[in-house]
Legacy VTK file of the C-alpha trace (Angstrom):
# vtk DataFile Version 3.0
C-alpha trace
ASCII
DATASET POLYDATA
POINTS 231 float
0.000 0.000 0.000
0.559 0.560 -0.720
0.549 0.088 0.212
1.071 -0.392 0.876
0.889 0.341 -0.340
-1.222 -1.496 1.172
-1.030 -4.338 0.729
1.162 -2.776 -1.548
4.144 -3.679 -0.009
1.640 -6.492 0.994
0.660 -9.937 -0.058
2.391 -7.096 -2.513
5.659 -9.280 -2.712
4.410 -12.239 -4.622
7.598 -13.164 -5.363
11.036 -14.697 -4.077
11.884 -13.232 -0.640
15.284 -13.519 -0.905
15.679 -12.539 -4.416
18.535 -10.098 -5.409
18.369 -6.223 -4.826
20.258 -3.965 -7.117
20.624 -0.195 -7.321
21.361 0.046 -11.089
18.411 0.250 -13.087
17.757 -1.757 -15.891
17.884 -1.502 -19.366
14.032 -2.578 -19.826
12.282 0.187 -17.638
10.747 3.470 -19.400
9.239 6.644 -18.039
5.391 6.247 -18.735
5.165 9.801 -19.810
7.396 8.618 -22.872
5.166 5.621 -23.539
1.929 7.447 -23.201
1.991 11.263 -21.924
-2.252 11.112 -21.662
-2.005 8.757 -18.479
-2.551 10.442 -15.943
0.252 10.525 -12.953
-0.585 11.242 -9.085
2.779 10.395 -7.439
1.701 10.220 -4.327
4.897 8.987 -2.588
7.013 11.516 -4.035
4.875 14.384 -2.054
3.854 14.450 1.815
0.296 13.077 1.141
0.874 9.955 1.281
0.419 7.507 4.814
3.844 8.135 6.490
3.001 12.041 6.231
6.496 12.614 4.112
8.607 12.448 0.441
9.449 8.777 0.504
12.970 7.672 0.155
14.077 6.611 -3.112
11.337 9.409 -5.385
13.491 12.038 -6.440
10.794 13.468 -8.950
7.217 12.884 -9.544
7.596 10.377 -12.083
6.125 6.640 -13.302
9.052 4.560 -13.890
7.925 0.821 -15.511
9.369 -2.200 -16.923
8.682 -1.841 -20.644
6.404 -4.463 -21.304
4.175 -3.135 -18.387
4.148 0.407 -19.956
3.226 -0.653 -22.955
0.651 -2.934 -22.037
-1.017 0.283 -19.879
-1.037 2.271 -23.156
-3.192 -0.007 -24.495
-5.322 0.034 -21.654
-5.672 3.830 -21.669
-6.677 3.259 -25.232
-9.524 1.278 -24.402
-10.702 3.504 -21.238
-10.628 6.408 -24.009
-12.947 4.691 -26.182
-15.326 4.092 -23.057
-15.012 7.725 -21.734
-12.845 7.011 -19.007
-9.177 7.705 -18.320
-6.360 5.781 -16.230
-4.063 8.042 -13.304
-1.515 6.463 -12.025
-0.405 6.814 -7.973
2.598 4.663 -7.840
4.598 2.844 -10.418
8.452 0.942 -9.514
8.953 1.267 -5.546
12.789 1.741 -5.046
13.396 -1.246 -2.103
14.599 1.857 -0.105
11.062 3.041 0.152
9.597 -0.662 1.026
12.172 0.024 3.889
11.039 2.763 5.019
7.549 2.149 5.234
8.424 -0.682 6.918
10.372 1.370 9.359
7.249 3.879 9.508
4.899 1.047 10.497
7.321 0.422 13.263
6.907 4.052 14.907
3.336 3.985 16.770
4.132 7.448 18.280
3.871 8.858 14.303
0.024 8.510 14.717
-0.471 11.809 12.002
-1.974 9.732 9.129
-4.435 7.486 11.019
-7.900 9.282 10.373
-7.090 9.145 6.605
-5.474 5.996 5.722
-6.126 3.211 8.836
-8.929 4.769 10.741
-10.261 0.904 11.704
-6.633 -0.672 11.770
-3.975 -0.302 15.089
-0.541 0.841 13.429
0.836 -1.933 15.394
-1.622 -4.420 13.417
-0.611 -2.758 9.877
2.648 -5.539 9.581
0.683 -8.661 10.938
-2.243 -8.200 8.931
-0.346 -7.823 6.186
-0.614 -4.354 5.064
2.866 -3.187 5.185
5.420 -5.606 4.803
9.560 -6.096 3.485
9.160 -7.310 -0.190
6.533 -5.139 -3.119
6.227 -6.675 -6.120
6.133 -2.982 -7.351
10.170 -2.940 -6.869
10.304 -5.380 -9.718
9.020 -3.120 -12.124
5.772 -4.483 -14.028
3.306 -3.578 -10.619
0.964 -0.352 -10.750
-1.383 1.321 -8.622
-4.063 3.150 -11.036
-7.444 4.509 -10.701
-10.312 5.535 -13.126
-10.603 9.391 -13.918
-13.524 10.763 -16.282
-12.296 12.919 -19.045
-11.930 16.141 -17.360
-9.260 14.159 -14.948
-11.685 13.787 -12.559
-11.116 10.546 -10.138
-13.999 7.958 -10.083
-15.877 7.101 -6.841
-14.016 3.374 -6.474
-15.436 2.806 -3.126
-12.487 3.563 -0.779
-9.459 6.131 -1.274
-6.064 4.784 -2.574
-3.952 3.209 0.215
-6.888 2.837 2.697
-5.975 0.572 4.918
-9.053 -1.593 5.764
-10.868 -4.510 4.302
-13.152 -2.442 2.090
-10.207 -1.786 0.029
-10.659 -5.532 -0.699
-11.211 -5.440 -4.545
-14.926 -7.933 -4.067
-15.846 -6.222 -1.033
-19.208 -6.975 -0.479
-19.710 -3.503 1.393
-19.476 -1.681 -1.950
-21.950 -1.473 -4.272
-23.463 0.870 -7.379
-21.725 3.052 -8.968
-18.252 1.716 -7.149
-18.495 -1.308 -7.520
-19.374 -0.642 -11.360
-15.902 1.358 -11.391
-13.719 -1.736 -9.829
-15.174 -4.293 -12.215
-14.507 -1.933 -15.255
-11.006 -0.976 -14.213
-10.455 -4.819 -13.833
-11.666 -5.416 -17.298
-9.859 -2.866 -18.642
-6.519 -3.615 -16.993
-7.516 -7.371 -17.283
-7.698 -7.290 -21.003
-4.181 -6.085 -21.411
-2.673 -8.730 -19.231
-2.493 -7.561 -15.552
-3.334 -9.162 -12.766
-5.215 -7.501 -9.695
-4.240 -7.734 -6.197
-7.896 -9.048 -4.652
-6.865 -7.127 -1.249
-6.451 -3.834 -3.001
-9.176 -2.669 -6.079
-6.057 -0.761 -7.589
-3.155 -2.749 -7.122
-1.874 -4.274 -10.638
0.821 -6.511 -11.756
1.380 -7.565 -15.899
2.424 -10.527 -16.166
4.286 -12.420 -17.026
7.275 -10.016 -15.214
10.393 -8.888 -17.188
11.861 -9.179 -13.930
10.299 -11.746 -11.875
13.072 -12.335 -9.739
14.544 -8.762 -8.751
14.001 -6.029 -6.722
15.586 -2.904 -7.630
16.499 -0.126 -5.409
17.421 2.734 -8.047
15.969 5.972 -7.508
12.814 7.510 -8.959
13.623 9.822 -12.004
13.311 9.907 -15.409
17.373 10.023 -15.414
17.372 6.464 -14.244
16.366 5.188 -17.005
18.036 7.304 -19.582
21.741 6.223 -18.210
LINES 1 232
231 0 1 2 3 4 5 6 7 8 9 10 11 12 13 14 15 16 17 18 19 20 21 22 23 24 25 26 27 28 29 30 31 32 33 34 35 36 37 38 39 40 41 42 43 44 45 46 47 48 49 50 51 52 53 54 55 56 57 58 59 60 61 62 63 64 65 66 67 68 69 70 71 72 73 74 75 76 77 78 79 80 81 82 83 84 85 86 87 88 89 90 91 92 93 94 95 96 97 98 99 100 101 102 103 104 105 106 107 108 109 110 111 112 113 114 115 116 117 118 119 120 121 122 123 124 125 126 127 128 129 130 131 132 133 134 135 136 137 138 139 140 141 142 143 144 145 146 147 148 149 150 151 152 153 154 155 156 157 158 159 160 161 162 163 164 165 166 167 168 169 170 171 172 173 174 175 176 177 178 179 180 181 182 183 184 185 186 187 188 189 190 191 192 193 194 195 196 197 198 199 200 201 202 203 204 205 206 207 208 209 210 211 212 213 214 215 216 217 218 219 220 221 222 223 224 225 226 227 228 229 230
């Protein structure tokens, strides 16, 4: 979650724990704005709105770094949502490991109690690591993961039932608790990102990972910037 975001850094891992780390970024990754500049981007971790309150180690600009095959596959995704009337925005993209550490580390802090009435109102801080929505490993370090909402054309985000990065079991992409119009939203942006090859999260309606990975195996820990990728 985000999460971790959420479950972000979550059930997030899906992958091997004790796979490599490296700071030098590959050859495969692209800035989305390069593969599609009409996708919207809402960086949230490289502002203070975010659940630790702060800039997040690791995002040194605004900016949503993906492993090729991932960016293009969201291009084609936006395509579709165009057609429909809709439009994708993106909140989080590659995760530098440094940043899965530090929410980790965050998590770890129950006196930092700032961000609780917007992102785990039902949820003890201290609860956030055993109930899996913080944890070491996010699949979004390996590249191909994205968290992505539905905007209508004026850039204006959907009602998807909960914010992004809420904390709580409503997040829960089938939640029974939400119905019309959000629910309506979830199952289309699952179609649409469906149809291109991604993979939800069920724990979080706007956690994505294409598959199969380009890097399946790694976790990077490069920095977020659009030099990164043009080294």
């Amino acid at each position: 979650m985000t999460v971790v975001a959420g479950w972000t850094g979550v059930l997030g891992a899906m992958g091997v724990l004790g796979a490599p780390a490296t700071g030098a970024p590959a050859p495969g990754f692209a800035a989305l704005a390069e593969v599609d500049p009409g996708i919207g981007q809402e960086m949230r971790y490289a502002t203070a709105h975010n659940f630790t309150g702060a800039v997040v180690d690791g995002y040194e600009e605004p900016v949503c770094l993906l492993a090729r095959p991932a960016a293009r596959a969201l291009h084609r995704a936006q395509r579709e949502a165009l057609r429909r009337g809709y439009s994708l925005l993106v909140y989080d993209c590659y995760r530098p490991q440094r940043a899965v550490d530090r929410f980790v580390r965050w998590a770890r802090d129950g006196a930092d109690q700032r961000t609780k009435a917007e992102f785990y109102p039902q949820v003890a801080k201290d609860r956030l690591i055993p109930e899996g929505y913080i944890a070491e490993k996010s699949g979004h370090s390996r590249g191909s993961t994205v968290d992505v909402t539905l905007t209508d054309l004026d850039r204006e985000p959907l009602d998807m039932g909960t914010p992004f990065d809420h904390f709580d079991p409503l997040a829960h992409t089938a939640s029974p608790r939400v119905t019309g119009a959000a629910r309506e939203h979830r199952e289309l942006l699952g179609r649409l990102l469906g149809g291109q090859g991604f993979v939800n999260l069920p724990e979080e309606w706007w956690h994505f990972t294409y598959r199969p990975e380009a890097f399946p195996d790694t976790y990077f820990d490069f920095p977020v910037s659009v030099a990164s990728v043009h080294r």
